[in-house]
VOGU-3710 file (C-alpha; in Angstrom, 3 decimals, decimal comma):
1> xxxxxxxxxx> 17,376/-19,898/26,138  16,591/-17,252/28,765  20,676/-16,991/30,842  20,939/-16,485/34,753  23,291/-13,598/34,495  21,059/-11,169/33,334  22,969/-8,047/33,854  25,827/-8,799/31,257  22,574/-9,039/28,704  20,730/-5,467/29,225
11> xxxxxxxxxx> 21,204/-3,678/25,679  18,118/-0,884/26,492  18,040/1,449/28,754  15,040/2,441/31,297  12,492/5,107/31,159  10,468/5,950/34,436  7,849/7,874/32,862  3,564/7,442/33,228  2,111/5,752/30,564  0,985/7,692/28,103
21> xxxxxxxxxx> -3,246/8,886/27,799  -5,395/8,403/25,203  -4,046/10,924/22,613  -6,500/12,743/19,601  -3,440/13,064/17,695  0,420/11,679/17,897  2,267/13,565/20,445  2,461/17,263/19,328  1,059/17,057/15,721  -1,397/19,056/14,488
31> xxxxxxxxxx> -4,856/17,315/14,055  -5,863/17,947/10,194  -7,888/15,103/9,730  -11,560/14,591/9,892  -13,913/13,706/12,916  -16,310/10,953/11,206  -16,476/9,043/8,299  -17,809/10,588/5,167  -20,272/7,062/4,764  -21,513/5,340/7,347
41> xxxxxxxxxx> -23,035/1,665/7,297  -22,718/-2,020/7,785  -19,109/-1,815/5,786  -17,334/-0,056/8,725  -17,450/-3,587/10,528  -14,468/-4,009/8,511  -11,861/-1,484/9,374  -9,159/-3,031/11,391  -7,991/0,964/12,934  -9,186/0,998/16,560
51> xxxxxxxxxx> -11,477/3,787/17,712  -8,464/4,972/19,879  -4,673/6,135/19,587  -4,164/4,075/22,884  -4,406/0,039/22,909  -4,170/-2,507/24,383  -3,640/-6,387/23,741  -6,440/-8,602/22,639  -5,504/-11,889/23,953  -2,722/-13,843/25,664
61> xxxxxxxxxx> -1,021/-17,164/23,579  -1,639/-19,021/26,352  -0,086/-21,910/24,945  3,047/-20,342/24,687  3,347/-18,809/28,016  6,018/-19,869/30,399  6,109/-19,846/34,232  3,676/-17,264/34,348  -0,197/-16,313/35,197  -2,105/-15,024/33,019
71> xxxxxxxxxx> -5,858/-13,983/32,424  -8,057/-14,196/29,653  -10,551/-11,591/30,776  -7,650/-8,904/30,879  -5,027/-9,431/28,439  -3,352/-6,560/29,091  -1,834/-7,903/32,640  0,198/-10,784/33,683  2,552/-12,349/36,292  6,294/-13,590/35,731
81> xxxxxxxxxx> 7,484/-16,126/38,061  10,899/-15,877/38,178  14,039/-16,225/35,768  12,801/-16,972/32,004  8,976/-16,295/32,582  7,299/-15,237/29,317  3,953/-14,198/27,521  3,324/-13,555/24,351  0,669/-10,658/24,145  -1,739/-10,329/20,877
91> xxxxxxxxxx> -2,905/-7,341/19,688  -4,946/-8,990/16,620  -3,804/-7,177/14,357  -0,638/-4,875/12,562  0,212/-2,279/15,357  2,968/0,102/15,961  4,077/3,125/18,001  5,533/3,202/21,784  5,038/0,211/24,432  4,139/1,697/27,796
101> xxxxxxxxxx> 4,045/-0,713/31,324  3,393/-0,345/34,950  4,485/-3,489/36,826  5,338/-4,250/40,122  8,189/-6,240/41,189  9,267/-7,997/44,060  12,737/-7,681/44,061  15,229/-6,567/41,052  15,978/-8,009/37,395  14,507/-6,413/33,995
111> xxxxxxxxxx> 11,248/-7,350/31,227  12,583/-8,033/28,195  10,333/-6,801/25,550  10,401/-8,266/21,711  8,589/-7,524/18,729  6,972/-9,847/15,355  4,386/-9,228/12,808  4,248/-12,914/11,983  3,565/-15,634/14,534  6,894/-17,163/13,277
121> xxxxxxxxxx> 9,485/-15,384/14,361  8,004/-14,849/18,462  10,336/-14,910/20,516  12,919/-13,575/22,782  14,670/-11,667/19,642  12,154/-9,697/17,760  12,069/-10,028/14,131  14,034/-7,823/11,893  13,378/-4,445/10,516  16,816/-3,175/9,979
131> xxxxxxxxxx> 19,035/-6,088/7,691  20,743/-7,589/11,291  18,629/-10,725/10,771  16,952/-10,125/14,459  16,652/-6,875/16,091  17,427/-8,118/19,772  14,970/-7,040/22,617  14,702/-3,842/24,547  14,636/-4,090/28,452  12,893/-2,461/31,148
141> xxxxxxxxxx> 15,416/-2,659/34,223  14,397/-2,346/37,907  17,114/-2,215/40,451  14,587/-3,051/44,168  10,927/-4,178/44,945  8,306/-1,986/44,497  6,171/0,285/41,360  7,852/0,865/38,175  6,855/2,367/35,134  8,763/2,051/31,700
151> xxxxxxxxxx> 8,225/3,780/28,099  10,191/2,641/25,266  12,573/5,560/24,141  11,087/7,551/21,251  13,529/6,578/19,110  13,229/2,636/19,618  9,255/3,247/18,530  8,824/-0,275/16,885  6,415/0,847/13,710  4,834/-2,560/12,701
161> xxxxxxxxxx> 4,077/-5,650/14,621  1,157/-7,923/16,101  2,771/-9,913/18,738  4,500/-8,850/21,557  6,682/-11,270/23,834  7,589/-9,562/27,261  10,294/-11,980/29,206  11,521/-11,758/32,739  15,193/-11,736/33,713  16,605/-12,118/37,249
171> xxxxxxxxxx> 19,097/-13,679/39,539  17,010/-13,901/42,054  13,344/-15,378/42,603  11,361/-11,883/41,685  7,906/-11,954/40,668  6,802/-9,276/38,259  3,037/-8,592/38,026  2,307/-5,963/34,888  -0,524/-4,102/35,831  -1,659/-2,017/33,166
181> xxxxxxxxxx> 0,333/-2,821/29,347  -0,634/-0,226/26,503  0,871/1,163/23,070  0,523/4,779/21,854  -0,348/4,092/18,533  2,220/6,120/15,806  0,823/6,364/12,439  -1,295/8,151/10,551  -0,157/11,314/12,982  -2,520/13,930/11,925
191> xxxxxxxxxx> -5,827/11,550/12,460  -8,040/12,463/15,749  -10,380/9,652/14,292  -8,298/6,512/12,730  -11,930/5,168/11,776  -12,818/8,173/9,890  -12,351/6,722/6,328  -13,657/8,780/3,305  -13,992/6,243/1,350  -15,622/2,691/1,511
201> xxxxxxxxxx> -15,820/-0,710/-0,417  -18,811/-3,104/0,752  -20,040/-6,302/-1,865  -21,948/-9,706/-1,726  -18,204/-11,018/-0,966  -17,007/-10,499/2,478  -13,555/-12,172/1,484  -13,238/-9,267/-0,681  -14,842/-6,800/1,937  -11,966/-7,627/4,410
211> xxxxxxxxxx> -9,193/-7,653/0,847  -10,129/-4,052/0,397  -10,007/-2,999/3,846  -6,869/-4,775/4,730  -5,498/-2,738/2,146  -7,081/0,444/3,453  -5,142/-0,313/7,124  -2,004/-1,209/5,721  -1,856/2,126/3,870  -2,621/3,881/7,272
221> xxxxxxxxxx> 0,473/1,875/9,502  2,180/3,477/6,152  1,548/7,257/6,854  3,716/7,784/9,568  5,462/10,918/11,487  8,164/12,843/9,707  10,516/11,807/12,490  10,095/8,366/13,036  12,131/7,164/9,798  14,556/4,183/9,812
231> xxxxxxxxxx> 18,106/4,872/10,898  20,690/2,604/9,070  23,908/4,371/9,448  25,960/3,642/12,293  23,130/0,987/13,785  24,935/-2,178/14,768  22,804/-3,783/16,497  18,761/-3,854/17,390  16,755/-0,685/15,790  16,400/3,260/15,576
241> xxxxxxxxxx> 13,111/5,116/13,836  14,117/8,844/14,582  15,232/9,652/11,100  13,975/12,747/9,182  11,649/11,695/6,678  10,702/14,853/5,062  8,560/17,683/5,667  5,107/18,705/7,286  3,980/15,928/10,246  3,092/13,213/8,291
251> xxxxxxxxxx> 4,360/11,420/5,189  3,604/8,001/3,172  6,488/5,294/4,116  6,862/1,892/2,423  6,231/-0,358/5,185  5,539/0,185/8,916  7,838/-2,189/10,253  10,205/-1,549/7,725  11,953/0,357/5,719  10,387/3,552/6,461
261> xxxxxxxxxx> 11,285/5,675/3,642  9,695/7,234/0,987  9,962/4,940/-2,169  7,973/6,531/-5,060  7,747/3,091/-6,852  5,825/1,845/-4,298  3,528/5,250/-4,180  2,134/4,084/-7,592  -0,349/1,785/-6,139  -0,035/3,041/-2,588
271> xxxxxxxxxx> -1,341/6,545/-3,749  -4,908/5,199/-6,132  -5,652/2,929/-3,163  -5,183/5,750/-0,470  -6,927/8,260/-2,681  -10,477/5,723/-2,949  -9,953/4,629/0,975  -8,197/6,733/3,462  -8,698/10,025/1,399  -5,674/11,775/3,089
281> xxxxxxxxxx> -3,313/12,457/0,118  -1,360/15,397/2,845  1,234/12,466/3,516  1,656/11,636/-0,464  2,570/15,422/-1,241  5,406/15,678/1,890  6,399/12,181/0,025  6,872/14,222/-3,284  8,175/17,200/-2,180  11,101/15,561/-0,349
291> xxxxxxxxxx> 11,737/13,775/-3,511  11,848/17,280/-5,073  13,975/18,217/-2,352  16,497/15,991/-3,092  16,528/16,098/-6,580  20,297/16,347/-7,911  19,720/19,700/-9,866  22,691/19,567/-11,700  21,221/16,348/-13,522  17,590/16,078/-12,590
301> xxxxxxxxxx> 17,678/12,500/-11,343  15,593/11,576/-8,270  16,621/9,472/-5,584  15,302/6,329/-5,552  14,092/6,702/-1,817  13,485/9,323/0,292  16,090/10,188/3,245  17,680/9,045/5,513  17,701/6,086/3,509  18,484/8,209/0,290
311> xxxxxxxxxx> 19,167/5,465/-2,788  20,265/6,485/-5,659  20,789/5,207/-9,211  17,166/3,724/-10,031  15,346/5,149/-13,803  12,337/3,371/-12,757  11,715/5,454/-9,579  12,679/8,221/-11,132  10,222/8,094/-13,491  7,587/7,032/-10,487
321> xxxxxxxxxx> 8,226/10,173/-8,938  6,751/12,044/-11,739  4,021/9,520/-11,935  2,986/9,828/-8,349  3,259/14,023/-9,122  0,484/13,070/-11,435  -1,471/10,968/-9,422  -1,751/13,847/-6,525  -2,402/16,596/-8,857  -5,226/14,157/-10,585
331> xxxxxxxxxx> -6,466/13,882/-6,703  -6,292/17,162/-5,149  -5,505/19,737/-8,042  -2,945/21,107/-6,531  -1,582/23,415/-9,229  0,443/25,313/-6,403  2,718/22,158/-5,776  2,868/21,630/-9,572  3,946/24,822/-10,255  6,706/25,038/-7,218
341> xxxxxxxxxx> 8,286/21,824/-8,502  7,796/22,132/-12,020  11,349/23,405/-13,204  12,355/20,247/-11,093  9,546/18,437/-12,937  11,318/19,806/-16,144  14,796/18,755/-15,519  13,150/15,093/-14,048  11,848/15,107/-17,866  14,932/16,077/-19,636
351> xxxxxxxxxx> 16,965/13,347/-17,908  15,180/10,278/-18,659  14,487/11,252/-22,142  18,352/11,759/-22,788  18,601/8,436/-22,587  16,441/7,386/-25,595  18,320/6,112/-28,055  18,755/5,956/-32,064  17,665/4,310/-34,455  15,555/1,879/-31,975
361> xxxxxxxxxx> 13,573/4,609/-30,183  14,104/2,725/-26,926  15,019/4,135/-23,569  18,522/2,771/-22,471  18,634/2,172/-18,868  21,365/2,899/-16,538  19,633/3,732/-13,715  19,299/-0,478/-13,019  17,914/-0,042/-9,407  14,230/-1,566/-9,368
371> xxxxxxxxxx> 11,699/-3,029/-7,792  13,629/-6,190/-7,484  13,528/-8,057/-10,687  16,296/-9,708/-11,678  17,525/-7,929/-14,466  17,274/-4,296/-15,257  19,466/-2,090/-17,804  19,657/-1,745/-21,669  16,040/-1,248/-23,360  14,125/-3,441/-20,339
381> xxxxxxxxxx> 10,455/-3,664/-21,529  9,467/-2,396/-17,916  11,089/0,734/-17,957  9,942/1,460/-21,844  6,372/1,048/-20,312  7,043/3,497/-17,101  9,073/5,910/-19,917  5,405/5,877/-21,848  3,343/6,509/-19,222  5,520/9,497/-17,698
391> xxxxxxxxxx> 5,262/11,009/-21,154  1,572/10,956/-21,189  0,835/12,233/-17,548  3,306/14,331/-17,964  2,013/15,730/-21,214  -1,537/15,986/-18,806  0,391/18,194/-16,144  1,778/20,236/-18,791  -1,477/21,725/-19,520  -2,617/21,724/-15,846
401> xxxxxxxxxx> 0,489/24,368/-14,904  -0,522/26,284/-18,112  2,411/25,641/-19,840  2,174/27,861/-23,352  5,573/25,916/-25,035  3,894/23,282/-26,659  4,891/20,577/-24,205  1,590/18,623/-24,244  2,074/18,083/-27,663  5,683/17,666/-27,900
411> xxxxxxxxxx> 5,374/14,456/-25,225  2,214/13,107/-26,968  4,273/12,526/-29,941  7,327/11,232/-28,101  5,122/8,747/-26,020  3,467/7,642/-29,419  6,917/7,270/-31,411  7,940/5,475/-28,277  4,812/3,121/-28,675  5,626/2,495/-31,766
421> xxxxxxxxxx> 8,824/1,284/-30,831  8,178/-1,296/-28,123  5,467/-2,738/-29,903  8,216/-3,296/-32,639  11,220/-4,275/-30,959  10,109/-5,792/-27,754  6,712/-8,125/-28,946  7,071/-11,584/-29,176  4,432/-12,474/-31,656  5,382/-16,375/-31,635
431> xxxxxxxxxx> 4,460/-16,621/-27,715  1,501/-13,235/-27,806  2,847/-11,199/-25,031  6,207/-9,046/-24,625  9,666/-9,953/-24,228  12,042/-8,805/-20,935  13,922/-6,511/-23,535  14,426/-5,854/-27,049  16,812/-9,258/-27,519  15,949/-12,686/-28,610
441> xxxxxxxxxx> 15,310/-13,222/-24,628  12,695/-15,808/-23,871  11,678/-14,108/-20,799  7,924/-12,805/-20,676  7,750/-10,619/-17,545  4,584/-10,593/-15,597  5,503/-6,391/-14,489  6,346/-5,049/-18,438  3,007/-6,882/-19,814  0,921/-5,990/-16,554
451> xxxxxxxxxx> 1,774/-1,967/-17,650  0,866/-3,064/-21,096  -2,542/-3,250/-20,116  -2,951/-0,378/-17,766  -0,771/1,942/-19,818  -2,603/1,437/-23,112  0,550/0,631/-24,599  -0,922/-2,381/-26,881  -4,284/-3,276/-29,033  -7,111/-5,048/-27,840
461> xxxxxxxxxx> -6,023/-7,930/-29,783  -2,560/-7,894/-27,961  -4,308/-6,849/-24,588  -6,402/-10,185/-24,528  -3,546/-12,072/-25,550  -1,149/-10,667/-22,873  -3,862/-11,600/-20,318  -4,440/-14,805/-20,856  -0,610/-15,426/-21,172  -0,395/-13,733/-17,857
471> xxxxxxxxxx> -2,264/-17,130/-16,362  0,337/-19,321/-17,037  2,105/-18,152/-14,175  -0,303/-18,378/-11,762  -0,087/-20,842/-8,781  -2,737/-21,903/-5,901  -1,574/-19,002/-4,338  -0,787/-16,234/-6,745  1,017/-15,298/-9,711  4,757/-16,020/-9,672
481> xxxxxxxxxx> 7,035/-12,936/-11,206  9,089/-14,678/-13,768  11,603/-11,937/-13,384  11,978/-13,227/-10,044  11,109/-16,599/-9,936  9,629/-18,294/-7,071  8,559/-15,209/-5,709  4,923/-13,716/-5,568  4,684/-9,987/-5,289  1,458/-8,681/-4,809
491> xxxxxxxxxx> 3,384/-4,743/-5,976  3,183/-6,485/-9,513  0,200/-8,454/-9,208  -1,743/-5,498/-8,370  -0,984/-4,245/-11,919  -2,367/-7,277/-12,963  -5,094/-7,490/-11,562  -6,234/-4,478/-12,827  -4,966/-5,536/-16,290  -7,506/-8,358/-16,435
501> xxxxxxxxxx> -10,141/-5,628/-15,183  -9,452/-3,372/-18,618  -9,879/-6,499/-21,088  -13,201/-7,657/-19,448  -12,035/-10,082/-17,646  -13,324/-9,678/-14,114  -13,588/-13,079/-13,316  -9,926/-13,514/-13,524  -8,979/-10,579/-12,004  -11,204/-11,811/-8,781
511> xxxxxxxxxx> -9,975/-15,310/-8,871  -6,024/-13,332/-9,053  -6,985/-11,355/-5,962  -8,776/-14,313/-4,359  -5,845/-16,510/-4,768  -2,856/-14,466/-3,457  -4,356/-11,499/-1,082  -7,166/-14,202/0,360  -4,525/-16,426/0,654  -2,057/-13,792/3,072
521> xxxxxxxxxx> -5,499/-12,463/4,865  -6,396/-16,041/6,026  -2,972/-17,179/6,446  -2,581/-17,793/10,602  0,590/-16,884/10,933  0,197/-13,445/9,089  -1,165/-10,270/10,770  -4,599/-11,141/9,428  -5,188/-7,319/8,541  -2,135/-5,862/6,214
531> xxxxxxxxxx> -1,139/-6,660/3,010  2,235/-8,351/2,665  5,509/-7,000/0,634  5,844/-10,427/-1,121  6,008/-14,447/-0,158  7,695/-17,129/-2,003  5,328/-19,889/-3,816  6,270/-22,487/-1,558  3,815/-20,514/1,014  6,643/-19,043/3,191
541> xxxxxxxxxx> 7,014/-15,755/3,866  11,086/-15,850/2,424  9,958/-13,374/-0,326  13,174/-12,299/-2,049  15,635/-14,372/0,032  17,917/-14,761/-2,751  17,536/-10,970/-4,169  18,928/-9,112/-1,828  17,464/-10,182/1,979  19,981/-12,518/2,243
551> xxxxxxxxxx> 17,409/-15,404/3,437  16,455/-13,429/6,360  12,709/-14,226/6,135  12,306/-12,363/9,152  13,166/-9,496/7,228  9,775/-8,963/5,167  7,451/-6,064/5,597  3,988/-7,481/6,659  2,209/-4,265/6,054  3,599/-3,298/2,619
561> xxxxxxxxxx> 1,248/-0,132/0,856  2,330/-1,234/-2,579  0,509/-4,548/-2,412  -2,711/-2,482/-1,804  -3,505/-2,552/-5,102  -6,862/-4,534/-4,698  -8,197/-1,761/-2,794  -8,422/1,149/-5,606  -9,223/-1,888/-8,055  -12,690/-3,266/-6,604
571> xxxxxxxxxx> -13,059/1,093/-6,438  -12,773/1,232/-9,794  -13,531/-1,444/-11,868  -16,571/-3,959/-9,777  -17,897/-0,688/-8,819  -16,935/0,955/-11,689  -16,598/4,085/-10,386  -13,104/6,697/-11,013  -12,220/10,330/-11,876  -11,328/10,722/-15,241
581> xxxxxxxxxx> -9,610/14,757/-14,114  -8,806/16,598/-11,783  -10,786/16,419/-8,221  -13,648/14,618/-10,500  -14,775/17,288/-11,887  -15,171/14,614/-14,935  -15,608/10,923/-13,750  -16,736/7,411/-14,978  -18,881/4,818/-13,817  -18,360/1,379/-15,154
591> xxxxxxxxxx> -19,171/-1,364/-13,340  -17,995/-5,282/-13,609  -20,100/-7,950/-11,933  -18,127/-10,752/-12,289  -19,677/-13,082/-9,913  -20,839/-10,980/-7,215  -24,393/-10,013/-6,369  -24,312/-6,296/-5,759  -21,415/-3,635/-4,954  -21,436/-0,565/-3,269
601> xxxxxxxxxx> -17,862/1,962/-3,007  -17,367/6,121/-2,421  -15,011/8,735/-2,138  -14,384/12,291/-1,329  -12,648/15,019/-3,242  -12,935/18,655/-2,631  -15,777/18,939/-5,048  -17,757/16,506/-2,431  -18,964/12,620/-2,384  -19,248/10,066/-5,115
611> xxxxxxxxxx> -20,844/6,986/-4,372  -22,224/4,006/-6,760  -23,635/1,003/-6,290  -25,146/-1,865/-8,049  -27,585/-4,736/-7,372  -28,567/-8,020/-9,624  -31,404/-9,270/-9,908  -33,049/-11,893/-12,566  -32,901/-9,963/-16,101  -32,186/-6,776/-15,115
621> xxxxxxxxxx> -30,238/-4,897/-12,346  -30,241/-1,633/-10,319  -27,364/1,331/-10,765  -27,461/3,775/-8,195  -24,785/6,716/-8,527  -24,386/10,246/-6,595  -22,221/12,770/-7,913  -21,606/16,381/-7,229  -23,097/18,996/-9,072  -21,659/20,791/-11,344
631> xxxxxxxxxx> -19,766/17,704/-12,554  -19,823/15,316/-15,929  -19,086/11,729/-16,922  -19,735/8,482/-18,390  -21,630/5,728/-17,599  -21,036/2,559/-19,669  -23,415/-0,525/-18,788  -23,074/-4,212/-19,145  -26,095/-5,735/-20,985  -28,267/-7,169/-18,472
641> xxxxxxxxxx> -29,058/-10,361/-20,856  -26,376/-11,078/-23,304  -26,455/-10,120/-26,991  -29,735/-8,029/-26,378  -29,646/-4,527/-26,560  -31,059/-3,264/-23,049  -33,791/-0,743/-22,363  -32,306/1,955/-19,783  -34,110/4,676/-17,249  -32,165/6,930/-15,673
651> xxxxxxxxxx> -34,828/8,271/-12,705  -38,199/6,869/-14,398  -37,179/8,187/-17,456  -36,351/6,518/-20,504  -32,782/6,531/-21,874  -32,181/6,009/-25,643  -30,665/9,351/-26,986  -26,983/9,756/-27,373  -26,857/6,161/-26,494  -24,164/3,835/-27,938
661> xxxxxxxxxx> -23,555/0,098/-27,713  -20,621/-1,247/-27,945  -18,713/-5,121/-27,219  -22,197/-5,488/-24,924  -22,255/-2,483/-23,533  -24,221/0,757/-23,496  -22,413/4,033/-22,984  -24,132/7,501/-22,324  -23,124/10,964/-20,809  -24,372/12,296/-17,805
671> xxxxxxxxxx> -23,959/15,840/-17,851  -25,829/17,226/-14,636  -24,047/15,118/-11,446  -26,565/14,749/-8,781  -28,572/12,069/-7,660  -29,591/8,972/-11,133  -31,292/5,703/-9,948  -30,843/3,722/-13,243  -32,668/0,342/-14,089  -31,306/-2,203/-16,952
681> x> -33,098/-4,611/-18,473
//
């Protein structure tokens, strides 16, 4: 209900500024990014970042519009007739940054401006980024008749949404025509080009086309400037992004919308899916090094999120900052980074590994902050998985510094002793897949078995059974977390997914992704081009109502980087195609074709492009892979009829030396890089 007495309601304040020009780059940042795309084709039909920082809405809900004119042909313009007036703008997909107007009035009142992501929540409230259940509206005040112009304060930049619902307020009978409605667009700072991908997906499915490069877009509303983080602190009512993030001018966030902080949990799919999409890991090392920054050096614990937000008392992210120090290094080799943070890297180590315990072997968790399962503490199955994984990457970064201490070795060992363990104390072999913790618990978590999988912690006997018990919990919609139950989060299910990828099982790993990310993409009253932070299996979007949000549905992140995991999956396993070290200087091509027709993906690292593709036909099928010179790898091949051993050519010429075959595959080195059409039949 829009009130009369619209002066007693004005909560923003008014900026008479021009609206701002098309921009290369946000604001006074440094443009580091590159010009074009590093493949062009048919695929780029699919990225959802306009071709400029400066937009403008796509349509008007005309439907929802009240005492107003309105039209189609420019949706960027409208007339308010009087007190309570409203549109509803569209922008047609995730958007974020500063709103700019000109308008022109006829006699005095304000615009209320709101913000959603999801059609549910439009309104005259906004939705809610900041845990106030709605974040209020800001207001563009005008005191006579005549031009205006308004920009939203800097620190008011709203950094998610898709609708935006501009009301009028006045005593009197003003008309307000806006003339000429744009945003400056926010993220990804350092990008003259926001289409400039260096990597690409493109297969026979276009449900997974638009999958991948929804993931792609949410990761870029994720990399946002240093000084646009989310205030809490003092903020009683409606919003404030100008917190400090971290260094450099750009840096990977959780969400857009919300909550704007560096969480290295999150990073551990954000970062794979970046690397294989986006290509711009500058915002994952600022991430990092603010962790580093941070670290508590008298004990070596990370925070478990960057500032201003700055939470503390989580193992788990502790140990995913030290994953995600990996990850980059794995990406970029940047030994220089390593070796600046490694005495921090060295005290992160020390900490966590205090807390294994004897006789069992297991880590014991105090650190119970997490992801948002239930229950954390004690010798959680998740965390013994996380504790494995740090010990071998870390034991990989100990030889990339050039450690000469025997570290490598000394964390092999630990990481095997430590397998050992959980495969004693925390299997349940009556049910086939692992227990929450090392009790009698009848819990079977879908994160701890996911990380199973993907870590190598188990067998192949124990991997097949973990991933069919996985499917129990799936719905119509997506897998449900049974250490959260009734939730769906697509952070865990992109572990699974690629779970079902590493046991053969590409079918089910497709009909996983199909279910819950198709299901968000198509979903109306989503943005239709982000990935979502979680839903409940009901089909509403109250992920995590009763965990922590209070039942503030509102609250949810619509444009969520660690639900992206889809996108570095179909990169690596339909494809087939990964780095196996640093920059890719060794790789692996191993395609899955499920039930898909032909796939095509690349990336960039500073050694130059990789690209793969395959195409089926009857009896036989087409590899094509590019590599740069200089570097080695794998390439393991699915028969092309089943149970008969394939003849190969790599470039007209037979392949049968050094061949192996293996669970219907055949596996050979490629030792040259370059340019290798191969045939299977």
């Amino acid at each position: 209900m829009v009130h009369v007495h619209w002066l007693s309601l004005i909560l923003g304040v008014c900026s008479i500024i021009s609206p701002a020009q098309s921009l290369e780059c946000w604001r006074n940042t440094s443009c580091t990014g590159p010009e074009k795309a590093a493949f062009d084709g048919i695929w780029e039909k699919n990225i959802y970042a306009p071709s400029s920082r400066t937009v403008q809405p796509k349509s008007i809900l005309s439907d929802l519009k009240t005492k107003a004119t309105t039209d189609e042909s420019h949706p960027d313009t409208a007339t308010f007739h009087g007190n309570g007036s409203l549109v509803v703008f569209d922008f047609g997909k995730e958007v974020g940054g500063i709103v700019h107007l000109n308008y022109t009035s006829t006699g005095s009142g304000a615009l209320g401006i709101a913000f959603t992501e999801a059609k549910n929540w439009i309104g005259e409230n906004s939705d809610d980024s900041n845990a106030l259940w709605h974040d209020g509206a800001l207001y563009a005040n005008f005191t006579s008749a005549g031009h205006h112009s308004y920009s939203m304060p800097d620190g008011k930049l709203r950094g998610g949404f898709r609708y935006l619902t501009i009301f009028l307020l006045t005593e009197d009978s003003a008309s307000v025509t806006i003339e000429n409605l744009q945003l400056e667009l926010a993220f990804h700072p350092t990008w003259s080009n926001l289409q400039a991908y260096q990597g690409y997906f493109h297969s026979s499915d276009e449900l997974l086309n638009r999958i991948w490069y929804t993931g792609a877009y949410t990761l870029q509303t994720n990399q946002v400037p240093v000084d646009t983080g989310r205030v809490t602190t003092g903020v009683t009512s409606g919003w404030l992004n100008n917190g400090t993030l971290g260094p450099g001018d750009t840096i990977i966030v959780d969400g857009a919308k919300r909550d704007r902080a560096v969480w290295p949990g999150d990073m551990g799919i954000a970062v794979p899916s970046t690397f294989v999409s986006l290509g711009d890991l500058d915002s994952v090392m600022n991430a990092l090094q603010v962790m580093y920054n941070t670290q508590d050096k008298s004990t070596g614990a990370f925070d478990e999120s960057g500032p201003p937000l700055s939470q503390t008392g989580s193992d788990t992210y502790h140990m995913w900052t030290m994953i995600g120090t990996y990850n980059y290094v794995l990406y970029t080799n940047d030994t220089d980074f390593l070796s600046e943070n490694w005495d921090g890297y060295l005290l992160a180590m020390n900490y966590i590994y205090d807390k294994v315990t004897y006789p069992s072997g297991l880590l014991n968790v105090t650190g119970i902050r997490d992801w948002a399962r239930w229950q954390q503490g004690y010798n959680n199955t998740e965390a013994q998985m996380i504790l494995y994984h740090t010990l071998n990457t870390g034991a990989d970064l100990a030889t990339w510094v050039g450690d000469s201490t025997g570290l490598s070795s000394t964390w092999i060992s630990r990481a095997e002793k430590l397998k050992t363990a959980i495969n004693e104390y925390c299997w349940d072999s009556s049910y086939g897949a692992f227990k929450d913790n090392a009790t009698d618990t009848t819990l079977h978590p879908q994160d701890a078995n996911s990380m199973a999988i993907l870590f190598g912690v188990v067998d192949d006997e124990r991997a097949q059974s973990i991933s069919d018990k996985l499917t129990r919990n799936w719905t119509p919609i997506g897998a449900e977390a049974p250490e959260l139950p009734e939730n769906i989060s697509p952070f865990i299910s992109s572990m699974e997914i690629q779970s079902h990828f590493l046991v053969q099982k590409p079918e089910r790993a497709l009909d996983l992704i199909r279910r819950s990310w198709g299901w968000y993409i198509n979903n109306e009253n989503g943005t239709e081009s982000t990935v979502i932070e979680g839903y409940l299996i009901n089909g509403t979007f109250g992920y995590r109502g009763s965990r922590g949000y209070y039942y503030d549905t509102s609250y949810v992140s619509h444009s969520h980087g660690w639900s992206s995991g889809p996108t570095s999956a179909l990169t690596n396993y339909i494809v087939g195609l990964s780095v196996t070290s640093r920059v890719g200087l060794t790789w692996d091509l191993s395609p899955q074709f499920a039930d898909l027709e032909y796939a095509e993906a690349g990336f960039v690292t500073s050694l130059g492009k990789y690209h793969a593709s395959w195409t089926k036909s009857k009896n036989e099928y087409v590899v094509n892979l590019t590599v740069p010179k200089g570097t080695s790898g794998t390439v393991t091949l699915p028969y092309a009829t089943e149970k008969k051993k394939p003849t190969i050519t790599n470039n007209g010429v037979s392949v049968s030396r050094g061949v192996t075959y293996e669970n219907g595959a055949a596996s050979f080195a490629i030792a040259s890089g370059g340019s290798h059409k191969i045939v299977v039949r």
